[in-house]
C-alpha atoms as one frame of an Amber mdcrd trajectory, in Angstrom:
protein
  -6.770  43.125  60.786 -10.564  43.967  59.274 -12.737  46.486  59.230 -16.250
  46.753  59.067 -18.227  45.949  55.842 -20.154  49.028  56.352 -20.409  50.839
  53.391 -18.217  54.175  52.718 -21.244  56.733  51.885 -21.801  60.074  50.245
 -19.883  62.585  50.840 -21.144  66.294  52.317 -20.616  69.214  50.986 -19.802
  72.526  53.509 -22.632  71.964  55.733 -22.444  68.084  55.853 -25.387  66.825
  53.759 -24.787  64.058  51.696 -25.227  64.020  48.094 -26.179  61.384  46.545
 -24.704  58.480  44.242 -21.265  59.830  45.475 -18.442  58.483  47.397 -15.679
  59.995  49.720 -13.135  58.414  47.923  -9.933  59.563  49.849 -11.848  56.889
  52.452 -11.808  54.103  49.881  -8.082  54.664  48.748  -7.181  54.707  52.611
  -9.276  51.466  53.322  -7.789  50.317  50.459  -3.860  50.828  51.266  -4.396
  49.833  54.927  -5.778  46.288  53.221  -2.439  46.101  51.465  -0.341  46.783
  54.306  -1.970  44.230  56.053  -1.813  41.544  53.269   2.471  42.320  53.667
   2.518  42.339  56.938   0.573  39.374  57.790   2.311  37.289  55.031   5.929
  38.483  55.281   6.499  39.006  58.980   7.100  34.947  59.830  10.190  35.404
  57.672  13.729  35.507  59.174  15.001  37.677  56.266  12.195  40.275  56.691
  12.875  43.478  58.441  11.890  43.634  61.908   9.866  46.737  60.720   7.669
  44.778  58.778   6.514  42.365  61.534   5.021  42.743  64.984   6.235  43.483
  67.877   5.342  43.946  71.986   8.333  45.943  72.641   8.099  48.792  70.201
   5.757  50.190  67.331   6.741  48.883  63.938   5.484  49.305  60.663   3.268
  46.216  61.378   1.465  47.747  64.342   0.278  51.101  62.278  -1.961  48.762
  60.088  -4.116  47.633  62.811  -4.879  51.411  64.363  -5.764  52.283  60.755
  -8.589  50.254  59.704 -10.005  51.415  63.505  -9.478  54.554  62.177 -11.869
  53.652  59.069 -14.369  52.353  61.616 -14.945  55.380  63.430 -15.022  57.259
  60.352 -17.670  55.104  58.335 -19.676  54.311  61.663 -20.929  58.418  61.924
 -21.135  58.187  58.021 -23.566  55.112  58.656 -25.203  56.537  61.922 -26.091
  59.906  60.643 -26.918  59.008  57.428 -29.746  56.305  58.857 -30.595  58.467
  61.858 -31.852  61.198  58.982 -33.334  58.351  57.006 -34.877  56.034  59.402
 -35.229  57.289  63.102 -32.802  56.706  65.785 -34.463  54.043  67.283 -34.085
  51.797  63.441 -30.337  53.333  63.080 -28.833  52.130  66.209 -30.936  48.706
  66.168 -29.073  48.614  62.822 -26.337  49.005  64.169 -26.002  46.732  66.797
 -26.630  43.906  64.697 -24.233  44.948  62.365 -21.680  44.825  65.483 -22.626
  41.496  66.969 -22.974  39.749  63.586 -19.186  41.070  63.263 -18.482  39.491
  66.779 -19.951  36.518  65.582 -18.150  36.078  62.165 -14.544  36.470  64.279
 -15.216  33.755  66.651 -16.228  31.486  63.513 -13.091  32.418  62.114 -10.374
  32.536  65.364 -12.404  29.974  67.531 -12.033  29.863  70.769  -9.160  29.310
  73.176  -8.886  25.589  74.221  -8.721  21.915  72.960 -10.804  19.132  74.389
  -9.954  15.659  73.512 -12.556  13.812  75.588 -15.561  14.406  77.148 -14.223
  14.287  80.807 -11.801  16.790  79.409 -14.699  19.427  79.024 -16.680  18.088
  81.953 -13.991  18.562  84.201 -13.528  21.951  83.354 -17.312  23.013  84.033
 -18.867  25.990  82.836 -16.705  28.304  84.964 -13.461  26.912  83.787 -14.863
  27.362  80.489 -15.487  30.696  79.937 -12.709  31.602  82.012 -10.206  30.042
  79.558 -11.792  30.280  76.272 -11.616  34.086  75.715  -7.824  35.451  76.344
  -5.753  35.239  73.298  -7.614  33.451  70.226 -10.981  35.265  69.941  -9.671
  38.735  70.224  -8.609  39.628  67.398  -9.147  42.495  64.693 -12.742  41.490
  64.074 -13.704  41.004  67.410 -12.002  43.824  68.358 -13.396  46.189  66.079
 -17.323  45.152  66.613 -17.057  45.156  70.862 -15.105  48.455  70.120 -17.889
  49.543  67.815 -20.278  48.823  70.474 -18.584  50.523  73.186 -18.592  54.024
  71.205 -21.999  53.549  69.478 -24.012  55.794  72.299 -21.875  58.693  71.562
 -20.575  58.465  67.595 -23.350  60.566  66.558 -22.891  62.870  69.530 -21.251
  66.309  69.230 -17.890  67.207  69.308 -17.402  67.320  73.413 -19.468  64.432
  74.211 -17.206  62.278  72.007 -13.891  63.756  73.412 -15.514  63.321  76.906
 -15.965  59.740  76.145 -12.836  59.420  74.241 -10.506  60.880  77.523 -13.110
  58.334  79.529 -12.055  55.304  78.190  -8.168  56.141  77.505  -8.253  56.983
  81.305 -10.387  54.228  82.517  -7.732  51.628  80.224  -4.455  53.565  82.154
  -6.027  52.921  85.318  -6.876  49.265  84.812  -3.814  48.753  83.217  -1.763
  50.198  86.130  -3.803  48.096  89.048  -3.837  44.829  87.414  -4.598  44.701
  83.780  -0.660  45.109  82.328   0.515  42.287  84.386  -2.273  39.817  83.368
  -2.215  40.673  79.979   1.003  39.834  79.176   0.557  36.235  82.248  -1.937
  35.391  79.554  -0.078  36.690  76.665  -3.494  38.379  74.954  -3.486  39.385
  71.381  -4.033  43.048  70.619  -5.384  44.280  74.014  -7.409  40.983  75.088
 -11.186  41.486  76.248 -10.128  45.080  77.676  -8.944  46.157  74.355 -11.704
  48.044  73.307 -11.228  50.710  76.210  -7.968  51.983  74.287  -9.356  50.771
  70.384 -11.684  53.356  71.069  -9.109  56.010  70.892  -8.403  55.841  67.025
 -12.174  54.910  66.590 -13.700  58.212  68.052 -10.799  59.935  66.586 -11.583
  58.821  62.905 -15.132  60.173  63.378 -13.373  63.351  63.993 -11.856  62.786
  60.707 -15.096  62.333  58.832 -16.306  65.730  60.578 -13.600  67.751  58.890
 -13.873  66.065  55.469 -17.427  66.293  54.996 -17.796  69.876  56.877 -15.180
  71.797  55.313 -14.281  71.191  51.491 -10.774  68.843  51.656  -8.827  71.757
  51.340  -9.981  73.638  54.151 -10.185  69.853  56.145  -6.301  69.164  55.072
  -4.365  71.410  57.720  -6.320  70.237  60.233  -5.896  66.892  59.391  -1.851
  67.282  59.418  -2.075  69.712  62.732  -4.103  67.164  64.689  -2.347  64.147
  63.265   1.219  65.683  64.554  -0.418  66.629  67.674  -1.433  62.870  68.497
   1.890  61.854  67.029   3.734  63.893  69.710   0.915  63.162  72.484   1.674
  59.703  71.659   5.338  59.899  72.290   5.119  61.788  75.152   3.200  59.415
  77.097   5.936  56.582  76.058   8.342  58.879  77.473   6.771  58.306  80.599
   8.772  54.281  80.838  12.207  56.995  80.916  10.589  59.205  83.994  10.022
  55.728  85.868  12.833  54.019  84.605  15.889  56.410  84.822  19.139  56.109
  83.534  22.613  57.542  84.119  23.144  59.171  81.190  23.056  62.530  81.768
  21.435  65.855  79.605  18.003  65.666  79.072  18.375  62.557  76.320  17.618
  60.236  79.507  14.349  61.619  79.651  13.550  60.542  76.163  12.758  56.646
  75.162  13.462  55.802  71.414  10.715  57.336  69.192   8.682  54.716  67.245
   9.643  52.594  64.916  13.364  51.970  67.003  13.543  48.653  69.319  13.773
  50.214  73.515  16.442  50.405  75.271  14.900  50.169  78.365  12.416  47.291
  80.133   9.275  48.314  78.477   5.896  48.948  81.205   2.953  50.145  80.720
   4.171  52.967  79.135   5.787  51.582  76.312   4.489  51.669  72.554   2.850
  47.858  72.288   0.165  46.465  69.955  -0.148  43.240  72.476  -1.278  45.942
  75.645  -3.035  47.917  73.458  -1.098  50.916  75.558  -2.285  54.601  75.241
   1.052  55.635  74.411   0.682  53.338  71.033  -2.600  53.925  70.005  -2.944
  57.948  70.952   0.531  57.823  68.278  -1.131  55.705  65.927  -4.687  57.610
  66.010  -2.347  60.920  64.540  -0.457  58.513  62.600  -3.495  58.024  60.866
  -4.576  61.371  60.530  -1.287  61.735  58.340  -1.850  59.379  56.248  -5.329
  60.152  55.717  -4.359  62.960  54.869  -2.127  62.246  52.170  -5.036  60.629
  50.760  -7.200  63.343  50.885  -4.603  64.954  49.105  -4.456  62.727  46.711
  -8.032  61.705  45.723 -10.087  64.435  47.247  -7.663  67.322  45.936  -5.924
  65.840  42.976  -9.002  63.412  41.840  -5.825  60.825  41.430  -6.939  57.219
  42.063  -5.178  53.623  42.231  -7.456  51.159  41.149  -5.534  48.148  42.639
  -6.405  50.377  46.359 -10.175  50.665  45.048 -10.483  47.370  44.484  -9.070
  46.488  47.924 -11.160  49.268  49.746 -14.703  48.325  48.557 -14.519  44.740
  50.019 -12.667  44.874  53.071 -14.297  41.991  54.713 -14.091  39.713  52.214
 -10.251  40.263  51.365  -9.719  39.863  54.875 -11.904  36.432  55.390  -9.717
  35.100  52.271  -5.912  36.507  52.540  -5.190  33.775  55.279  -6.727  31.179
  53.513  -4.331  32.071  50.355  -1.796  32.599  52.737  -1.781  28.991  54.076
  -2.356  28.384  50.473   0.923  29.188  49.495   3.154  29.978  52.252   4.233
  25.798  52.317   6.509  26.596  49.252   8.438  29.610  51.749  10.200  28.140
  54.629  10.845  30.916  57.860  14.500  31.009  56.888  13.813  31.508  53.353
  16.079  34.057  51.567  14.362  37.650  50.618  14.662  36.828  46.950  12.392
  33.877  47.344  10.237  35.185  50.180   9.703  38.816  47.651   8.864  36.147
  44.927   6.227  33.852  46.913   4.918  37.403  47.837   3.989  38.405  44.477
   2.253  35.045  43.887   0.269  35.540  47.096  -0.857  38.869  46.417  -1.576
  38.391  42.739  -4.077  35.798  44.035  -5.781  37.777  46.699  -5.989  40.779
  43.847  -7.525  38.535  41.647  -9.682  37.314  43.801 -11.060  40.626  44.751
 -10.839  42.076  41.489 -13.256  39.140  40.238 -15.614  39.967  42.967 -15.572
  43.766  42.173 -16.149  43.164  38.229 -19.382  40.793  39.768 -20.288  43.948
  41.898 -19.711  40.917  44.676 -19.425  42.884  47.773 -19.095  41.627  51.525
 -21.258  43.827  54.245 -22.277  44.095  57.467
């Protein structure tokens, strides 16, 4: 998972004006953590002696399948920082030409690095396939992916990011809606014939819910000073959370059992494997279902808030986090290639005291890495 190489901007003061040479650095320590849980998650989760927590899942919402919502989280957030900012600074006809080309050179960079669906071995291979059969085939599981995802996604909400408060929740019920609908005509069943990855090419209908929702975040952070922006933060977040939940609890309404009380109207909450089949109800990364990503958009909230806490409040900092926050793109381009790198000397069925030991030596690599770039002021953007 990626997020944009946008940069993090000034922060606003009450009436959300930037000031200058300044950072909202609760942003960068989130960006930052979200980098690390993806650099476990991704590395760990082939492991037979890992938690199931710690891997991914199309059942149920692990640990794994917060990381993803987060960094869409960061999007939203740093993609009003960016809009506004350059809307004041350059006209709104430069900003969202900026923009775009920001998105579709993201776009670009994740089909370069997933490729496409498909291997052709001859020529009458690709012939016979034609055009149609090519496009058709090429675009279901390997090109969607977090990069991908995040710059159609980015696209999608990039008429109303800079919009006021009701346009964006107009838009943001709009697409969460239009995603349930598709999913319960046709979409759910396909996806999962064609076993997608993270929502397939209809993703971004549902990605767009924590997108517009981190905006929101940026809104209360740079409106209100962070303690004012802090209870709102946790209210919302819980809010979602339970939103979230509730809609999962829709598989139990459709899928009763006999267990009487009112327990069989309630599905596990997150983070427990179902008990029941799982529809399109159910919390899953691979359907990109509102139930999962309305939990995860307050899920972020939370922890975003605990940053805010931390950084904004406090004026606490990690540096390992900063380091890993400032070049998202980059760390994300490289952690695979360290990960192939080194994950020959693991075997799946490793024991945990090797697997915890190969782990380390991964991510000492990818820190150094980054931390060499950061001392060169090296940074990857958009």
């Amino acid at each position: 998972m990626a997020v944009s190489g946008a940069r993090v901007g000034p922060a606003g003061g009450k009436t959300g004006a930037p000031r200058p040479s300044s950072r909202i650095q609760s942003m960068d320590q989130f960006r930052g953590y979200t980098m690390a849980g993806m650099f476990l998650v991704n590395f760990v989760g082939v492991f037979a002696a890992v938690h199931p927590l710690l891997k991914h899942h199309n059942t149920y919402n692990s640990y794994a399948d917060t990381i993803m919502p987060h960094f869409f989280f960061a999007v939203g957030f740093s993609l009003r920082l960016a809009l506004l900012k350059n809307i004041r600074n350059t006209g709104r006809p430069a900003a969202y030409r900026k923009a775009v080309i920001r998105c579709l050179m993201l776009i670009l960079i994740g089909l370069v690095v997933y490729h496409l669906d498909g291997s052709y071995k001859t020529w009458h291979d690709l012939v016979t396939l034609g055009w149609t059969g090519f496009f058709t085939r090429s675009f279901w599981q390997s090109p969607f992916q977090a990069l991908v995802h995040i710059g159609v996604t980015s696209l999608w909400v990039l008429p109303v990011v800079a919009a006021g408060a009701r346009v964006r929740v107009g838009f943001l019920a709009a697409s969460a809606l239009a995603h349930l609908g598709l999913s319960y005509w046709f979409w759910y069943s396909l996806l999962n014939a064609r076993q997608v990855i993270d929502g397939g090419p209809l993703g971004f209908l549902s990605w767009s819910i924590p997108t517009i929702v981190g905006s929101f975040a940026y809104d209360l952070v740079t409106r209100d000073a962070p303690k004012a922006a802090l209870k709102p933060l946790v209210r919302w977040g819980v809010a979602l959370c339970v939103l979230g939940y509730a809609l999962s609890c829709l598989n139990a309404v459709f899928q009763p059992i006999q267990t009487g009380g009112w327990t069989a109207w309630l599905v596990e909450p997150p983070f427990f494997p179902p008990s029941r089949p799982v529809d399109l109800w159910t919390m899953s990364q691979r359907a990109g279902s509102n139930s999962y990503l309305w939990f995860s958009a307050g899920f972020s909230l939370l922890v975003y808030a605990l940053f805010v806490w931390w950084s904004d409040l406090r004026g606490r900092q990690w540096g390992m986090l900063r380091v890993f926050g400032l070049n998202p793109l980059a760390g994300y381009i490289i952690h695979d290639m360290i990960g192939e790198a080194v994950r020959p000397f693991a075997p799946a069925d490793s024991p945990l005291y090797w697997v915890v030991f190969v782990f380390a030596v991964y991510y000492g690599i990818l820190w150094l890495f980054l931390w060499g770039l950061d001392r060169q002021k090296i940074y990857l953007r958009m």
